[in-house]
N, C-alpha and C positions, 0 to 999 in steps of 0.2 A: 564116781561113775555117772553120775545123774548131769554133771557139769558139761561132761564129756558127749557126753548122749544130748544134752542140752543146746551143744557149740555145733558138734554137727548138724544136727536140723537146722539151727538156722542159718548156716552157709546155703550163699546161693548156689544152684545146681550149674554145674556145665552149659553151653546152649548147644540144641542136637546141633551133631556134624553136618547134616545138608544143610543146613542155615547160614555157618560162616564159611570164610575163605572162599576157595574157587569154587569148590562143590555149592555153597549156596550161592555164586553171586551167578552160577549157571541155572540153579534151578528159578531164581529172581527173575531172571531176563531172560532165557532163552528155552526154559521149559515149565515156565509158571501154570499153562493149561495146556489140554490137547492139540490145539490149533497151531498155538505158537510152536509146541515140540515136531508137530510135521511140519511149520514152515520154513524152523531152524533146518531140518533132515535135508529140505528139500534144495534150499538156500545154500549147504551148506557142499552137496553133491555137486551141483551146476560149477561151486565154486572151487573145490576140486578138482575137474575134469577141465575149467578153463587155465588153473594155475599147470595140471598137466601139461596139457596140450601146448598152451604158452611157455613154459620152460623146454619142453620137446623142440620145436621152429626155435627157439634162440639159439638153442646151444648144437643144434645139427644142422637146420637150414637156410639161418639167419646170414646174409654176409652184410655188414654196414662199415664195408668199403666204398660203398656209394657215396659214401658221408665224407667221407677223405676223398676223395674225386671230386666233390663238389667244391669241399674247403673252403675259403674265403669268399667264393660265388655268396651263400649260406649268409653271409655278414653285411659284405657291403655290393652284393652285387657286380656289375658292369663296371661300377665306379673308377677302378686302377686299368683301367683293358687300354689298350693305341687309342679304340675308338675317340674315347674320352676324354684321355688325356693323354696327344700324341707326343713324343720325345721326352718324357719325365713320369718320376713315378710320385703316384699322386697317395702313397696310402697311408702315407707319415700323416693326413689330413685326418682322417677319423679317429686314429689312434691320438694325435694331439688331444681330440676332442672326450677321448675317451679318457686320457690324463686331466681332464678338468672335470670332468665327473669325478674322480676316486678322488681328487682332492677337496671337493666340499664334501665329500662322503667322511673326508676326516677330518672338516672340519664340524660336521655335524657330530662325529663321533665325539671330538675334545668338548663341544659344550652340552652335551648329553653326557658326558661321564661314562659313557659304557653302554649297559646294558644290552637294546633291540637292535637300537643303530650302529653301537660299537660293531654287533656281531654282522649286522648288513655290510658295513665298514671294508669288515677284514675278508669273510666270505666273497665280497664281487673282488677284490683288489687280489685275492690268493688265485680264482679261480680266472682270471683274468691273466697273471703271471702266469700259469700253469702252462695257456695255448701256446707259450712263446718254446715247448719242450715237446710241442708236436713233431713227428717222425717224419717230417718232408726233408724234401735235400734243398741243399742252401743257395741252388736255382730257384727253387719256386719257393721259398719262405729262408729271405738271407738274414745276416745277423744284423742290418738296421732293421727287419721288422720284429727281430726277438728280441733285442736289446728295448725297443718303443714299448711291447709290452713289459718287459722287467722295470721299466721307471715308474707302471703304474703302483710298484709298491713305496719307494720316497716321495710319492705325491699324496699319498695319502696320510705319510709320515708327517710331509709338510704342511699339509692342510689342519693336521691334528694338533701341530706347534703354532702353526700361527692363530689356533682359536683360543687355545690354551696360553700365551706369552705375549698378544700381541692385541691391539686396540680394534681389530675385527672379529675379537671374539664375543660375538652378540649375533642372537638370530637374526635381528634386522638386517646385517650386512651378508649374513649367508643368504637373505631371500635377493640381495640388491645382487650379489656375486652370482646367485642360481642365473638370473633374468640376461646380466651381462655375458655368462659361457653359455647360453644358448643362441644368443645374438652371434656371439661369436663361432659359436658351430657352423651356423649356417654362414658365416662371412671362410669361414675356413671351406667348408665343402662346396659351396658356392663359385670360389677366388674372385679376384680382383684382376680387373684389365689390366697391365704393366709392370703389375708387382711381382718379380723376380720368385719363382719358386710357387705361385699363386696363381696360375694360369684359371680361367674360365672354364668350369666344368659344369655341361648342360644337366639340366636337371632331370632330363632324358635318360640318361646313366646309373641316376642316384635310384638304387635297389635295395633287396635282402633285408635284412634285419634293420639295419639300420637307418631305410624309407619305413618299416611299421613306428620303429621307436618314436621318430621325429613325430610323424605324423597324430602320433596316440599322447604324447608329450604335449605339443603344440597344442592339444583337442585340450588334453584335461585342462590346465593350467586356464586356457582362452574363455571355455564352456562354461567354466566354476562363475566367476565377477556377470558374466554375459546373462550366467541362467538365474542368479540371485536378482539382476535387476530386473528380468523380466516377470519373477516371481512377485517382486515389488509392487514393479507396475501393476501388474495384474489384478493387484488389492486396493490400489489407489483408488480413489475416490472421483480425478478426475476420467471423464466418461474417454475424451480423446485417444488419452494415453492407455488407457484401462484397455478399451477399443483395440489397439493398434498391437499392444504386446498378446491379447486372446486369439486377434489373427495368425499374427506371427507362430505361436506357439500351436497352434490347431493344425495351420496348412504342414510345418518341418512334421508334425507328430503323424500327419497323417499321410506321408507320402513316403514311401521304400525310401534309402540311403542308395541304391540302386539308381530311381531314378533321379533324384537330388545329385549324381556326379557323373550321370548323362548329360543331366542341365547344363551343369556348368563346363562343360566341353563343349557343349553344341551352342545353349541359347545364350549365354554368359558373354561370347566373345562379341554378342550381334548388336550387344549393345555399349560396346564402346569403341574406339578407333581401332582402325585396324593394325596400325604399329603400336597399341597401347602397350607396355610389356609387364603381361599378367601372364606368367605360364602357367602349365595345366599341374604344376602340383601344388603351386600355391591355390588356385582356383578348386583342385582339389580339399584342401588342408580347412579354408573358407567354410565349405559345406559342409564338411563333418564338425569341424567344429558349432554351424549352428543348428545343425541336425543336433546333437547333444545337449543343446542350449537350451534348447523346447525342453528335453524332456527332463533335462536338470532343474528346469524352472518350475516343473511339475512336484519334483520331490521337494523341494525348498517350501514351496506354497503348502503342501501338505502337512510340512514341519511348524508352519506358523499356525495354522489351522487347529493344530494340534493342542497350543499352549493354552494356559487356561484364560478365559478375558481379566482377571485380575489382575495377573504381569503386567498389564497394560494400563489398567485401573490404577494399580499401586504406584506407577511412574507417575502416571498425571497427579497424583494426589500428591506426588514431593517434589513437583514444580515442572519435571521436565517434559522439554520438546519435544513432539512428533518424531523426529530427527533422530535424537538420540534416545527414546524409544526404543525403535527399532533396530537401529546398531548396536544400542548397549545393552539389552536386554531380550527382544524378541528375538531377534537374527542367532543370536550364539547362541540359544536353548535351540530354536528350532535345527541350527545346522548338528546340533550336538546329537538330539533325538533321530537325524535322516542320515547318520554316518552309515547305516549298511544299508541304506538305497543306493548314497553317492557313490559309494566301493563297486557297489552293482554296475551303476554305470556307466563308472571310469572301464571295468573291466569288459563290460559288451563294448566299449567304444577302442578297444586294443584290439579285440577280435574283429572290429567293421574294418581295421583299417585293411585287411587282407582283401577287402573287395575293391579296392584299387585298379588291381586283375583289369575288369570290366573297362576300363578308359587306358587301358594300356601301359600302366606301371607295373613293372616285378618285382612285387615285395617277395620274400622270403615262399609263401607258397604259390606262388604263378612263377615263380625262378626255378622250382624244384618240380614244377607239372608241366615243365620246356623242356626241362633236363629231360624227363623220364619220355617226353613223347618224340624228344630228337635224335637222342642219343641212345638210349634202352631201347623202343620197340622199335627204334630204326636201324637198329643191329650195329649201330657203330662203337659200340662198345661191347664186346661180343660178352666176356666176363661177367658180364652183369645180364642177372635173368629177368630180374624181377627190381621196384622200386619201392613196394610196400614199408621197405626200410625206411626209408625217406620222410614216408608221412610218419610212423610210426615217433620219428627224430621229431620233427616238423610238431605233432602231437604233444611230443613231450615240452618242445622248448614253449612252446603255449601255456602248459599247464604251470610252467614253473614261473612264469612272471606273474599269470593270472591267478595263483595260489599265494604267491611272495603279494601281494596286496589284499589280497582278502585277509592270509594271517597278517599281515601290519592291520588292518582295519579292524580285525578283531582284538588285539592290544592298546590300541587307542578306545575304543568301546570300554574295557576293563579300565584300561586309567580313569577315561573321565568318568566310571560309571553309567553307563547309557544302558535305560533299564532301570538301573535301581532307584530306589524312592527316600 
């Protein structure tokens, strides 16, 4: 009896029920004191009456039929219109372009083996397939443009065999293959004088999503090399150069993007010939990209700044150069440490590109605030009351690029360990 009596005491006790499971991880976090329990109450009311009220307007006075009206407008703009491209149709061009996308997407999938990229892989190439089973009539969306989206699925098939089976499967030729299909983008959307099927399309034309992509594409990629050397410079020793990149980086940082793509329309052209042939969106493309560059250069330097002087100590002490110093040693700890600045400012610089607007390009939201001001309050479209749907669209397609890279930069964060000690 005494045994018995014995074993039960010293068994540990249950842990009280508010403690575990939901009941405690509620009272842990969301009503640990008084303050928190009315901020929860009150937080949670607002939130409430907003999921209300917003499921209320979707489901009764929601119409985003807008959105199918607009259709391809949404993507690539003016681009396929007479204006553009009189006697031919020109839209087999961005879709090619789009098949060379989903096939490094598989070929980054085959030598990744799976996992993030795999899923990025299959997600843009399914959802991508998908638009070609939109409800238009085969006037306005025929079966070469559903058939162009359905091959973005054996192109990514392809791309995922030739990383896997074939002597281009090594990252190097995926970055050498990235650099070539966006040269070749722009030789596709662009065309070529004489060449059959590749007629000349001004850059006048080139809209919608697919002037934000180029443009924020063009930035990251240009920005990244441009803002690391200025960061360089900027520590360098000698006073010239030191000089010349603190200028640079002061005057882009301290002036609107605003007025930096006024410049270059206006004062840009004054100083070179007049037949020079720089049009306004490369002229555009220029400024943002060094608009970005300044303030790229700024995270880079903060990330050297950051390392301890012994990294540098330690090199010199086992022979090596200044040189490779900093390439081999400072540079990748520092870029390693500013990965959720850079993500920062790849993602404002996707967002700037929509200020376009202002010099006369229609990206995606100056295409869909024409619609609404020409055709909605001008009553030519009587159906349609209201346009709120549009941006609410518009909102979303934002959120979902500028979230799809913040979650990739917080998975690169976890691999390399950034943070941890």
């Amino acid at each position: 009896m005494s045994a018995v009596t014995e074993r039960a005491t010293n068994s540990p006790l249950p842990p009280p029920r508010l403690e575990t499971g939901v009941a405690g991880w509620l009272r842990a976090n969301l009503f640990s004191t008084w303050y928190n329990a009315a901020l929860t109450m009150v937080v949670g009311v607002l939130t409430g009456l907003a999921i209300w009220y917003g499921l209320r307007w979707l489901l009764t006075d929601a119409d985003f039929t807008v959105i199918q009206t607009l259709g391809g407008l949404l993507v690539i703009g003016q681009y396929n219109t007479e204006q553009a491209c009189p006697g031919q149709n020109c839209f087999w061009r961005p879709q090619a372009a789009l098949m060379l996308v989903t096939l490094l997407l598989g070929m980054s999938w085959g030598l990744a083996g799976g996992g993030l990229t795999g899923r990025i892989a299959i997600i843009v190439t399914v959802v991508v397939a998908l638009f070609a089973f939109l409800p238009y009539s085969l006037e306005r969306m025929g079966w070469d443009v559903r058939l162009l989206l359905l091959a973005n699925v054996p192109a990514v098939l392809l791309g995922w065999i030739l990383a896997r089976y074939t002597a281009l499967g090594t990252w190097r030729w995926v970055a050498i293959l990235s650099v070539a299909a966006f040269l070749l983008t722009l030789v596709l959307l662009r065309g070529l004088p004489g060449v059959p099927g590749l007629q000349p399309v001004s850059t006048l034309y080139w809209g919608g999503l697919m002037l934000n992509l180029l443009l924020a594409v063009a930035g990251i990629v240009v920005s990244f090399p441009i803002g690391i050397a200025l960061a360089l410079g900027r520590r360098s020793d000698l006073v010239v150069l030191k000089t010349l990149c603190v200028v640079f980086i002061e005057v882009f940082r301290g002036m609107p993007l605003v007025t930096l793509l006024f410049m270059s329309q206006v004062l840009v052209p004054l100083a070179f010939p007049e037949n020079f042939p720089l049009n306004a969106l490369l002229r555009a493309a220029i400024f943002i990209t060094l608009f970005s560059a300044a303030y790229m250069a700024e995270n880079i330097r903060g990330g050297l700044q950051a390392l301890h002087p012994g990294q540098a100590e330690a090199a010199r002490a086992l022979g090596l150069p200044g040189w490779q110093t900093t390439l081999l040693i400072s540079l990748p700890q520092a870029i390693r440490n500013v990965i959720p600045a850079i993500v920062g400012q790849f993602i404002a610089l996707f967002k700037d590109t929509s200020l376009v607007y202002i010099i006369g390009m229609l990206d995606i939201v100056e295409l869909s605030r024409k619609f609404a001001t020409t055709y909605v309050e001008g009553g030519m479209l009587p159906y349609l009351d209201d346009v709120q749907e549009v941006f609410i669209f518009l909102a979303l397609v934002f959120w979902i690029f500028c979230y799809g890279m913040s979650y990739i930069s917080r998975r690169i964060e976890r691999h390399l360990g950034v943070g941890e000690r």
